[in-house]
N, C-alpha and C positions, 0 to 999 in steps of 0.2 A: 536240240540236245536233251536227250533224258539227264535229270539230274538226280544224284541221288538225294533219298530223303534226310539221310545225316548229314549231307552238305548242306540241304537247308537248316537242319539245327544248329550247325554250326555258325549260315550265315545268319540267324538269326542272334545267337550269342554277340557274333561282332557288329549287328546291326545297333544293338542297345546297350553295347559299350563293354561289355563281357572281355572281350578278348579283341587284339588290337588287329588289323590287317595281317601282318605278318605271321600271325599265331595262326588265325583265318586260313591264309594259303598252306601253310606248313602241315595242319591238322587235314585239311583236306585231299592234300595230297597222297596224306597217308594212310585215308579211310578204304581208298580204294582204283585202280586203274583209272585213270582219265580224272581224278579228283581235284587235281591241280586248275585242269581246263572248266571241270563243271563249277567251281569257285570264283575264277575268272569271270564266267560268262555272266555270274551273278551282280557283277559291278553294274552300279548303275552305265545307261548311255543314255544323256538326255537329251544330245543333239537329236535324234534319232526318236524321242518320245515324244513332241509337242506336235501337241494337235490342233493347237490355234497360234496361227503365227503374231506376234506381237502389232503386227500394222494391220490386221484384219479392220476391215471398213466397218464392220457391226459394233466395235467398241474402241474406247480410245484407254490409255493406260499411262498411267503417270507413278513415279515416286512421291512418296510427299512426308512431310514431317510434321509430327505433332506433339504436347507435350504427354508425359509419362510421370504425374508424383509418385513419390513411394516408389518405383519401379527402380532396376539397374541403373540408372545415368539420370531421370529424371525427363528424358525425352525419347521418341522413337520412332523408327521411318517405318513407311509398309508401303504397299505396290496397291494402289487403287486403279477398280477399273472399271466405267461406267460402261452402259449400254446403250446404244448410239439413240439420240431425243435427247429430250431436254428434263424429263424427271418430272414430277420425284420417282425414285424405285427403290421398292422393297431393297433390302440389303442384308446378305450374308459373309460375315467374318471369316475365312478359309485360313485355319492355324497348321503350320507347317511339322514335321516329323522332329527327332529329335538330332536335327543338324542345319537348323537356320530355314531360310526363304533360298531354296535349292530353284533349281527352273521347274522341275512337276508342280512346284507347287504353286510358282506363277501360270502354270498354264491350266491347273485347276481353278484359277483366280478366271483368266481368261474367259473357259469353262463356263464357270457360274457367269458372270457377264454375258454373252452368247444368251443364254435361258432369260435373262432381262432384268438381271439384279446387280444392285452395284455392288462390287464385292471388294474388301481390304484381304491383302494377306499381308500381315505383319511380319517383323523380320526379328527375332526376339532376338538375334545374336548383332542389332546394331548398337546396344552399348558395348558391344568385346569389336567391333570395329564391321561389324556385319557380314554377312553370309560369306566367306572367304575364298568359294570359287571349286572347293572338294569338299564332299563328303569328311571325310576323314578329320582335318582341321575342325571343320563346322561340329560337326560332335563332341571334338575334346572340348573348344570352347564356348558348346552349350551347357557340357557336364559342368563347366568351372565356373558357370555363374550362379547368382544366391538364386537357387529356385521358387522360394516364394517372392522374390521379386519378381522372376521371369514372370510367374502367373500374375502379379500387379499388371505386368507390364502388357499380358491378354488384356487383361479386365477393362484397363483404361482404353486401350485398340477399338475394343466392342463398345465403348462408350462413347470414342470421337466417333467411330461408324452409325452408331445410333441419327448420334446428333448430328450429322455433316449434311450441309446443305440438299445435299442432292437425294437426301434417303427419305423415305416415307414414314418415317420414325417403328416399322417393321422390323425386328432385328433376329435371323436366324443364326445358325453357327456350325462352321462342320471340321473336322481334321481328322489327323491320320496319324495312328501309332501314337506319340508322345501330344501330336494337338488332337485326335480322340479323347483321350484324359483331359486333358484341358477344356475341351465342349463341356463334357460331364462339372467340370469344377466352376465352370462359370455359370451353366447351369442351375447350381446352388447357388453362387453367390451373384446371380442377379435375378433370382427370382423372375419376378412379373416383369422386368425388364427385358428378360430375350422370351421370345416367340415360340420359338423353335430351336431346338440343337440335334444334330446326324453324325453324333461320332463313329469312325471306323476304327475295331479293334485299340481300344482305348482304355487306360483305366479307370475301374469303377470308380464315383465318387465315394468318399467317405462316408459310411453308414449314418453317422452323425447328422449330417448333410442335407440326408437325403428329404427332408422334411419342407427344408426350403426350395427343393425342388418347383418350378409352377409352368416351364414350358415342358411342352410334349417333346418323347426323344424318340428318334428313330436307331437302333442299336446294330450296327454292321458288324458281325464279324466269320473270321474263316474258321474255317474247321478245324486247323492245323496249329492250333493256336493255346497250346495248354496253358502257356504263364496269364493269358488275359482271361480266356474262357471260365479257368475256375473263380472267377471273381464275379462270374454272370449270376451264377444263383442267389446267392446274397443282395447281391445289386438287385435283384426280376423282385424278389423277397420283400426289400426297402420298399421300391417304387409302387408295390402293389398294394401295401400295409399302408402308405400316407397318399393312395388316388392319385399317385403318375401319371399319366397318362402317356403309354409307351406301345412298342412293338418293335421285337428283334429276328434277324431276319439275318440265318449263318449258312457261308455258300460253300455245298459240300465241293470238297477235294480241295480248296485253296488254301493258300498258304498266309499268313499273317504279311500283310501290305500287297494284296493280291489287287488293289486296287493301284498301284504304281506301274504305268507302263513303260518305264524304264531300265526296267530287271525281269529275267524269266519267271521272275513270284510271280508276276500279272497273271492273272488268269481273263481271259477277253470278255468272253460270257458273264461270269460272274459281276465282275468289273462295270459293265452295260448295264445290268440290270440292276443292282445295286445305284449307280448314277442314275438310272429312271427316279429309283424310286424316293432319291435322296429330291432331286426335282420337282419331281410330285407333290411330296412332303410340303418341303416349302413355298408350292404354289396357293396348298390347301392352308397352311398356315400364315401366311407371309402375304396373303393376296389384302 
């Protein structure tokens, strides 16, 4: 289905909390013939998007729980998944969008696993009682928690992952949409601690910030993407002025979360090659 492009503006308004589902359908329907349906089709399906099944023999996958000070609740669960041996391995953090630990983003956990790193995806909505099973839900009770706690509640993630037995004390980091901004902010605030950070379509870190930047970042985003792109220049600006060490890499025609293959945003191509090179990255960094 061709979808029009103000449906994507539209889903993107209700992706990031703008306007709720209902507003979503109603606006879209009215943009244009068949608007109802190209809005629909937009919903995630994530039966239908995993690409490594959870019992896959190359890695094993557990929940697990660790503590969180300073954060929402002072504890927090995340989906670890190691690479079949016995370790240590390198290890990459995979911070979820802005509506909890959804399944893409376990099977991006998976993903990274598969390539030979042990990877946490944290669940930032287990102090609101955890990832609630829709989109929908998970959003409103990501909005309603203390956000600089939620980012605590990264920081300490990437710091049990550090430390956890099975890691190589290597610590990269990657997300998407709301965990993009998050890579960028842990970024700064651990310094020589992470290795590496690959956010996609993310926001920038704070100009302030950016001083304390010390791992290299690999910067993904789409073309179609005015609210994060205009924060690119300033950001390329910071990173350049205090010896970054970066390179951003924006894939034409796609839509902001083009890397999610659970929605018609995917774009395939882009998506591929972008994950090469996020892989790469980390190998070159992370080895």
């Amino acid at each position: 289905m061709r979808i029009d492009t103000r449906v994507y503006a539209l889903y993107d308004e209700y992706c990031h909390g703008r306007i709720d589902r209902r507003e979503f359908l109603l606006r879209a329907a009215a943009i244009a013939a068949g608007g109802l349906a190209m809005a629909q089709a937009l919903l995630p399906r994530y039966a239908l998007a995993q690409t490594i099944s959870f019992t896959d023999p190359r890695i094993k996958a557990q929940y697990v729980a660790y503590a969180s000070p300073r954060g929402n609740s002072g504890s927090m669960r995340g989906y670890l998944v190691q690479p079949a041996g016995s370790g240590p391995f390198p290890a990459v953090l995979v911070i979820h969008e802005n509506r909890g630990l959804n399944p893409y983003t376990e099977d991006v956990a998976r993903r990274v696993a598969v390539e030979g790193f042990l990877a946490l995806a944290p669940d930032g909505l287990f102090p609101a009682g955890g990832y609630p099973g829709n989109d929908d839900d998970g959003r409103a009770l990501q909005a309603g928690l203390d956000q600089a706690k939620l980012r605590t509640d990264m920081l300490n993630s990437a710091r049990f992952l550090k430390a956890h037995r099975l890691s190589s004390g290597k610590l990269g980091a990657t997300g998407f949409c709301w965990g993009g901004g998050a890579v960028n902010f842990l970024a700064a605030a651990m310094g020589a601690e992470l290795q590496a950070g690959v956010p996609f379509y993310g926001a920038a870190a704070e100009g302030a910030e950016v001083p304390r930047i010390k791992a290299p970042l690999l910067v993904q985003l789409a073309e179609n993407d005015p609210r994060i792109n205009g924060m690119w220049p300033a950001f390329e600006a910071a990173l350049k002025a205090h010896g970054v060490a970066h390179e951003m890499h924006m894939y034409p025609g796609t839509q902001h979360g083009f890397h999610n293959n659970s929605t018609p945003r995917y774009s395939e191509a882009a998506a591929k090659l972008a994950w090469q090179r996020t892989v790469a990255f980390f190998r070159q960094h992370l080895a």
